[in-house]
N, CA, C and O atoms as CSV, one atom per row, in Angstrom:
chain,resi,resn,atom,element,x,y,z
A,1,UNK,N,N,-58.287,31.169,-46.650
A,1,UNK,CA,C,-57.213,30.504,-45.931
A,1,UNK,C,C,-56.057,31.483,-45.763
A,1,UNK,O,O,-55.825,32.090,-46.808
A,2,UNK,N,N,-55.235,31.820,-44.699
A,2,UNK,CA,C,-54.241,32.521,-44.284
A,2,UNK,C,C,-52.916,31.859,-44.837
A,2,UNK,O,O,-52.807,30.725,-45.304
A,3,UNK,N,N,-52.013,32.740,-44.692
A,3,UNK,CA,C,-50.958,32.065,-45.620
A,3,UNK,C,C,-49.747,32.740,-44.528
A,3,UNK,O,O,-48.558,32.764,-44.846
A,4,UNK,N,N,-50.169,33.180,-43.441
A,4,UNK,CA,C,-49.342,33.411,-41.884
A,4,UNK,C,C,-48.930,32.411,-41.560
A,4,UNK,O,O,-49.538,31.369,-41.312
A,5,UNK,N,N,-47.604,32.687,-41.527
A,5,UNK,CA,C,-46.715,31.458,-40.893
A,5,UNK,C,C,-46.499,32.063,-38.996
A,5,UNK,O,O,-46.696,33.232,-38.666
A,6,UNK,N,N,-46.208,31.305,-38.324
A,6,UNK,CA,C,-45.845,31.590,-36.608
A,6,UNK,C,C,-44.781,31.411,-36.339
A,6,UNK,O,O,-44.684,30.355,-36.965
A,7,UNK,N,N,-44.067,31.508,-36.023
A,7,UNK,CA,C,-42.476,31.192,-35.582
A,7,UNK,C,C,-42.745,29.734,-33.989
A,7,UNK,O,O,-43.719,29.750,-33.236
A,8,UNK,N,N,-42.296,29.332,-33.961
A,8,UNK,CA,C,-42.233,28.178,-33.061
A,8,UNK,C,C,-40.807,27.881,-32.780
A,8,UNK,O,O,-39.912,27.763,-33.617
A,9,UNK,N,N,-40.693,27.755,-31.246
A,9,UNK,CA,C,-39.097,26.817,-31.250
A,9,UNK,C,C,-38.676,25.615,-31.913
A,9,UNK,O,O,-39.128,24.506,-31.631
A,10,UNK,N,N,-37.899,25.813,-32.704
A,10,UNK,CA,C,-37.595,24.064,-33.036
A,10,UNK,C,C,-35.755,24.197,-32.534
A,10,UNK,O,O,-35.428,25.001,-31.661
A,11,UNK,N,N,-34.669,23.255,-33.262
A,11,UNK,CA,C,-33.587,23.046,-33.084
A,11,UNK,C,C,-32.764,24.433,-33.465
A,11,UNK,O,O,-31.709,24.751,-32.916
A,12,UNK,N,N,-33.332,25.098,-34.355
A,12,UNK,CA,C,-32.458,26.423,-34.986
A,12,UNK,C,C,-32.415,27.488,-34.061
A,12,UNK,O,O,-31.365,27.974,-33.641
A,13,UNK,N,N,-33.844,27.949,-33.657
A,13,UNK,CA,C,-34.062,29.150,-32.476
A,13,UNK,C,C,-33.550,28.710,-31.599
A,13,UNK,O,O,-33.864,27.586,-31.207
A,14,UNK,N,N,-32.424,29.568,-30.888
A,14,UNK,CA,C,-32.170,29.773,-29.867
A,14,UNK,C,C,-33.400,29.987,-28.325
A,14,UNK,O,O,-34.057,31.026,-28.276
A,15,UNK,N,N,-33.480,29.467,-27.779
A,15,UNK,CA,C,-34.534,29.691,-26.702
A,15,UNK,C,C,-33.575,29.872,-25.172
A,15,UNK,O,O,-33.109,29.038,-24.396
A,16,UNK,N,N,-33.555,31.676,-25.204
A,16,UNK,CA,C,-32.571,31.756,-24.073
A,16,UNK,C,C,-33.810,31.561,-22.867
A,16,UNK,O,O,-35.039,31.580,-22.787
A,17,UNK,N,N,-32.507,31.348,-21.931
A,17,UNK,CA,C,-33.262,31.659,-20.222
A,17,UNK,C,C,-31.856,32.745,-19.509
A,17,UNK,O,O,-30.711,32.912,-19.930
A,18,UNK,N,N,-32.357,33.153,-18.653
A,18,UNK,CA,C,-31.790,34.022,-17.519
A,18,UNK,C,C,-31.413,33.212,-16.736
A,18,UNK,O,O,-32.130,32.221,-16.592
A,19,UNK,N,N,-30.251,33.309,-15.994
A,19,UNK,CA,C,-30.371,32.453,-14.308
A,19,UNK,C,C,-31.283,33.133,-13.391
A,19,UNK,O,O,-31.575,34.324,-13.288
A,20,UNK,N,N,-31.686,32.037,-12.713
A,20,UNK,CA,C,-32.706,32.747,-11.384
A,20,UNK,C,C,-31.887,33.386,-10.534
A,20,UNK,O,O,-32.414,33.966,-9.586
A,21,UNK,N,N,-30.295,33.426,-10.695
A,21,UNK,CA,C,-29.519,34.246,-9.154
A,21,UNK,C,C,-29.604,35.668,-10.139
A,21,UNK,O,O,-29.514,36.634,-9.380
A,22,UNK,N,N,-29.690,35.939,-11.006
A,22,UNK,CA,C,-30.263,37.224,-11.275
A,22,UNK,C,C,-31.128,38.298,-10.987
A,22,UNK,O,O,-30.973,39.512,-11.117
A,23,UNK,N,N,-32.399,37.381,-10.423
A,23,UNK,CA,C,-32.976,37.882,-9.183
A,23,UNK,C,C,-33.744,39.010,-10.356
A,23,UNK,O,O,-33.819,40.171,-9.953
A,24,UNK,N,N,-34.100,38.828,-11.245
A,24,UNK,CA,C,-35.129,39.477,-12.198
A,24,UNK,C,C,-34.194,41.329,-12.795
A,24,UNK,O,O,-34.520,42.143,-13.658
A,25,UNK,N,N,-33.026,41.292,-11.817
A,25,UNK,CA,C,-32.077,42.134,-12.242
A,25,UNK,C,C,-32.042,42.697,-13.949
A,25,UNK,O,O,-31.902,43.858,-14.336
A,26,UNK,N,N,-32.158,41.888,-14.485
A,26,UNK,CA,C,-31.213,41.835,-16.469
A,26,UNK,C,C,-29.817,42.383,-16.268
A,26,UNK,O,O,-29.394,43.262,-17.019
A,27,UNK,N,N,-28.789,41.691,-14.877
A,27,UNK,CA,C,-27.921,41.906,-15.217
A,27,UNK,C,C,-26.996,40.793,-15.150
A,27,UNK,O,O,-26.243,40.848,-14.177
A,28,UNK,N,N,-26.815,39.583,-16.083
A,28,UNK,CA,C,-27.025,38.538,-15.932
A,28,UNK,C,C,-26.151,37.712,-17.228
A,28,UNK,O,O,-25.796,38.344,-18.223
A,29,UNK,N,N,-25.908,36.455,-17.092
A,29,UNK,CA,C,-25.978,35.472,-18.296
A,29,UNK,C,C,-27.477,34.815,-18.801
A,29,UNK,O,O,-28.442,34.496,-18.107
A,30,UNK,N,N,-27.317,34.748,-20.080
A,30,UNK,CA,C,-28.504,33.820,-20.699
A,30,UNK,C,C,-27.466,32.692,-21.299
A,30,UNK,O,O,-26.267,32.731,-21.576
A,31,UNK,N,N,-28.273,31.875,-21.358
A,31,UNK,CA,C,-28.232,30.827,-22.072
A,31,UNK,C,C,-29.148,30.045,-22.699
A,31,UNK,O,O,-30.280,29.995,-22.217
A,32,UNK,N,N,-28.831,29.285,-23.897
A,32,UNK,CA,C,-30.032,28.702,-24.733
A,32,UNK,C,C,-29.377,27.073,-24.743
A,32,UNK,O,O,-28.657,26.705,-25.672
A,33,UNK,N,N,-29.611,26.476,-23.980
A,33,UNK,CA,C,-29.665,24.832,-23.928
A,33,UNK,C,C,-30.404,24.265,-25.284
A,33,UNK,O,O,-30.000,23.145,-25.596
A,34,UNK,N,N,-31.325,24.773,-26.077
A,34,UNK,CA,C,-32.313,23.786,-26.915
A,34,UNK,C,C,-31.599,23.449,-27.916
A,34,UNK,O,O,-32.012,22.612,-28.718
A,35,UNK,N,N,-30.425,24.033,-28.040
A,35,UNK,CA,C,-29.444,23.509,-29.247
A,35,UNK,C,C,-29.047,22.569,-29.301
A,35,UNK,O,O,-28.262,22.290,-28.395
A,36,UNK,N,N,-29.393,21.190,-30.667
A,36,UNK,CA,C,-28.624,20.111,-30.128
A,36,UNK,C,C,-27.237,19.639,-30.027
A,36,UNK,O,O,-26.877,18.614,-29.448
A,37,UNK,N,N,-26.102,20.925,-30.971
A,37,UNK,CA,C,-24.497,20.228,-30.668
A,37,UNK,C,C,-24.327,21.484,-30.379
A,37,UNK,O,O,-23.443,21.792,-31.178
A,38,UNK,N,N,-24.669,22.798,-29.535
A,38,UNK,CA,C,-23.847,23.755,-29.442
A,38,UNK,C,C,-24.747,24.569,-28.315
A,38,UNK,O,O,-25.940,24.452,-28.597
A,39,UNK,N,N,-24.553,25.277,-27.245
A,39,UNK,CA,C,-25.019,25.697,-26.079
A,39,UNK,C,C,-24.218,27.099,-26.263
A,39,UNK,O,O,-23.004,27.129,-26.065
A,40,UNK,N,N,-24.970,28.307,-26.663
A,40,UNK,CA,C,-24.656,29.577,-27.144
A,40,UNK,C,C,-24.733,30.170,-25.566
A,40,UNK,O,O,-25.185,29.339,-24.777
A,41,UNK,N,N,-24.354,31.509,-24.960
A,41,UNK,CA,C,-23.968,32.263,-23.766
A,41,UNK,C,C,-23.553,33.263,-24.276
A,41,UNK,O,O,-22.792,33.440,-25.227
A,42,UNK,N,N,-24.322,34.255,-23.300
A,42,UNK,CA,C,-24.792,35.658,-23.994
A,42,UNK,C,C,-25.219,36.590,-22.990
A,42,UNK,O,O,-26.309,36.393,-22.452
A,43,UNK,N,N,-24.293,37.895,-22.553
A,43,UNK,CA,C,-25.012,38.888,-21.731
A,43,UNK,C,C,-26.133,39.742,-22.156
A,43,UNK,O,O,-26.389,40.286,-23.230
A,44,UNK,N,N,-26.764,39.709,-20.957
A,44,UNK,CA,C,-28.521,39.743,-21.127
A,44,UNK,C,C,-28.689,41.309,-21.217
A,44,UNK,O,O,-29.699,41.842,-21.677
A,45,UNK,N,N,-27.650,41.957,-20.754
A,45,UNK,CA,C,-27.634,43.314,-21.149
A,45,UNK,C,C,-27.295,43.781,-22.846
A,45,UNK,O,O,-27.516,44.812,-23.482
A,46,UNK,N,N,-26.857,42.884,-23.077
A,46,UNK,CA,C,-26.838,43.228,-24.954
A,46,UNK,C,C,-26.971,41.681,-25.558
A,46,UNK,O,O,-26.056,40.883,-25.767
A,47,UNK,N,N,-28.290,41.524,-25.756
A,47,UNK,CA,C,-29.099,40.785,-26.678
A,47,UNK,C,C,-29.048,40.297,-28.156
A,47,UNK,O,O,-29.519,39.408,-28.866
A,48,UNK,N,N,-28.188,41.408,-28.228
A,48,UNK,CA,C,-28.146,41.534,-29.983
A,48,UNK,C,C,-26.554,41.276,-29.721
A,48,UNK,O,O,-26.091,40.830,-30.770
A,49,UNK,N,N,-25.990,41.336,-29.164
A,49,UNK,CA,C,-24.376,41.292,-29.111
A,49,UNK,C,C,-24.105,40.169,-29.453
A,49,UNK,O,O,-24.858,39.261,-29.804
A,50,UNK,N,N,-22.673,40.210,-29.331
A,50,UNK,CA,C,-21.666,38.450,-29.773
A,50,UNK,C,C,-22.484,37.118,-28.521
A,50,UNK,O,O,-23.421,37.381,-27.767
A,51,UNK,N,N,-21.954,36.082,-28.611
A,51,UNK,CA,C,-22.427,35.124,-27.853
A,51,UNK,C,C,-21.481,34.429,-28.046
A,51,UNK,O,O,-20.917,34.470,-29.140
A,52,UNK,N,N,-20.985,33.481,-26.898
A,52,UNK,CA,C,-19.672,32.450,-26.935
A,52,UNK,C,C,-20.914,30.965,-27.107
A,52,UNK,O,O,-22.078,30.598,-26.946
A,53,UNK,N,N,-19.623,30.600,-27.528
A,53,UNK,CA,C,-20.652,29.077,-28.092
A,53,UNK,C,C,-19.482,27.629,-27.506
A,53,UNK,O,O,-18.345,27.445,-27.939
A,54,UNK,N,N,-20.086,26.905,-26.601
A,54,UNK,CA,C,-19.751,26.319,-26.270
A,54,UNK,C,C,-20.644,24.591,-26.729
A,54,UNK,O,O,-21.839,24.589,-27.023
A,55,UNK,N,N,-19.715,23.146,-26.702
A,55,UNK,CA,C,-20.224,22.107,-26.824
A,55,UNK,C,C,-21.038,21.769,-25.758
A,55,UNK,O,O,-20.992,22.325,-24.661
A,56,UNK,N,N,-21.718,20.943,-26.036
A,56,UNK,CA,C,-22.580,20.595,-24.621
A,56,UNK,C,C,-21.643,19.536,-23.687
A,56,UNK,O,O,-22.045,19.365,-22.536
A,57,UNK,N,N,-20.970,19.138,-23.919
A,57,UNK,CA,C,-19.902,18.235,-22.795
A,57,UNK,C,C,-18.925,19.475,-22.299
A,57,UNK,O,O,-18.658,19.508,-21.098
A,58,UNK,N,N,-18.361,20.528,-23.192
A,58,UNK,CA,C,-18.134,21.727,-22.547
A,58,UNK,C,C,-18.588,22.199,-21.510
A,58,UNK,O,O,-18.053,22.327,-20.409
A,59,UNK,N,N,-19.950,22.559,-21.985
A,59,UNK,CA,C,-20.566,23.480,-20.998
A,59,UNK,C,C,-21.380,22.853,-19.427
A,59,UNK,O,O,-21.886,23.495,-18.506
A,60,UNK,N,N,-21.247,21.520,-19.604
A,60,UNK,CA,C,-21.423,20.467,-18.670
A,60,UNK,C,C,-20.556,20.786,-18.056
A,60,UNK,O,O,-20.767,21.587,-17.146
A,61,UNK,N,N,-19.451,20.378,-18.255
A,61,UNK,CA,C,-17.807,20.474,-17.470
A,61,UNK,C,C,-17.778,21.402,-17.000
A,61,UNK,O,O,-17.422,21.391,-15.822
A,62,UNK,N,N,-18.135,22.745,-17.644
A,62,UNK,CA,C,-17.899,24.364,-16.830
A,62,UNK,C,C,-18.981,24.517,-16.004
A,62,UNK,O,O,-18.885,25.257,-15.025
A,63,UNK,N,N,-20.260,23.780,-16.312
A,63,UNK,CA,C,-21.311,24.126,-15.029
A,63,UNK,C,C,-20.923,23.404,-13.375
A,63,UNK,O,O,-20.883,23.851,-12.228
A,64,UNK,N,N,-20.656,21.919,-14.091
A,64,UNK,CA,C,-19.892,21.128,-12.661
A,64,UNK,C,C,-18.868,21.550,-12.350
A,64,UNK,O,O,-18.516,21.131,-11.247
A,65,UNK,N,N,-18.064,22.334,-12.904
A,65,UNK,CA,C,-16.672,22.969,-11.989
A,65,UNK,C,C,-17.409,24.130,-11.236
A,65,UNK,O,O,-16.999,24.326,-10.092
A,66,UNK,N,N,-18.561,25.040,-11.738
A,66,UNK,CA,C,-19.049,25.885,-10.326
A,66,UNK,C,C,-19.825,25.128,-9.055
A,66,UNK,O,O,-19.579,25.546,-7.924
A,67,UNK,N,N,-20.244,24.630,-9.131
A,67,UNK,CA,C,-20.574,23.641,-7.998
A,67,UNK,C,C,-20.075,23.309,-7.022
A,67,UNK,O,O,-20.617,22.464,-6.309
């Protein structure tokens, strides 16, 4: 019997995406929505860098004000 564990998304991992107006660029915002009280944002050019962390009624509000 193996005693290998797998990593899987759950609530802790961050699971970024790219925007599609990036256009496959990597020069871009990510963001990880799967969080359930906190929506992290993060340039895709440094991965490992800081990330702003916004609430999810936050980051609601700032997506409908670009619109």
């Amino acid at each position: 019997m193996s005693n290998t564990t797998h990593p899987t998304p759950d609530a802790v991992t961050p699971m970024w995406h790219t925007s599609s107006y990036s256009g496959g660029q990597g020069n871009c915002v990510e963001v990880a929505p799967n969080l359930p009280h906190l929506v992290p944002v993060r340039d895709s050019k440094r991965p490992a860098g800081p990330a702003l962390a916004f609430s999810p009624d936050a980051w609601r509000a700032f997506v409908a004000d670009l619109g």
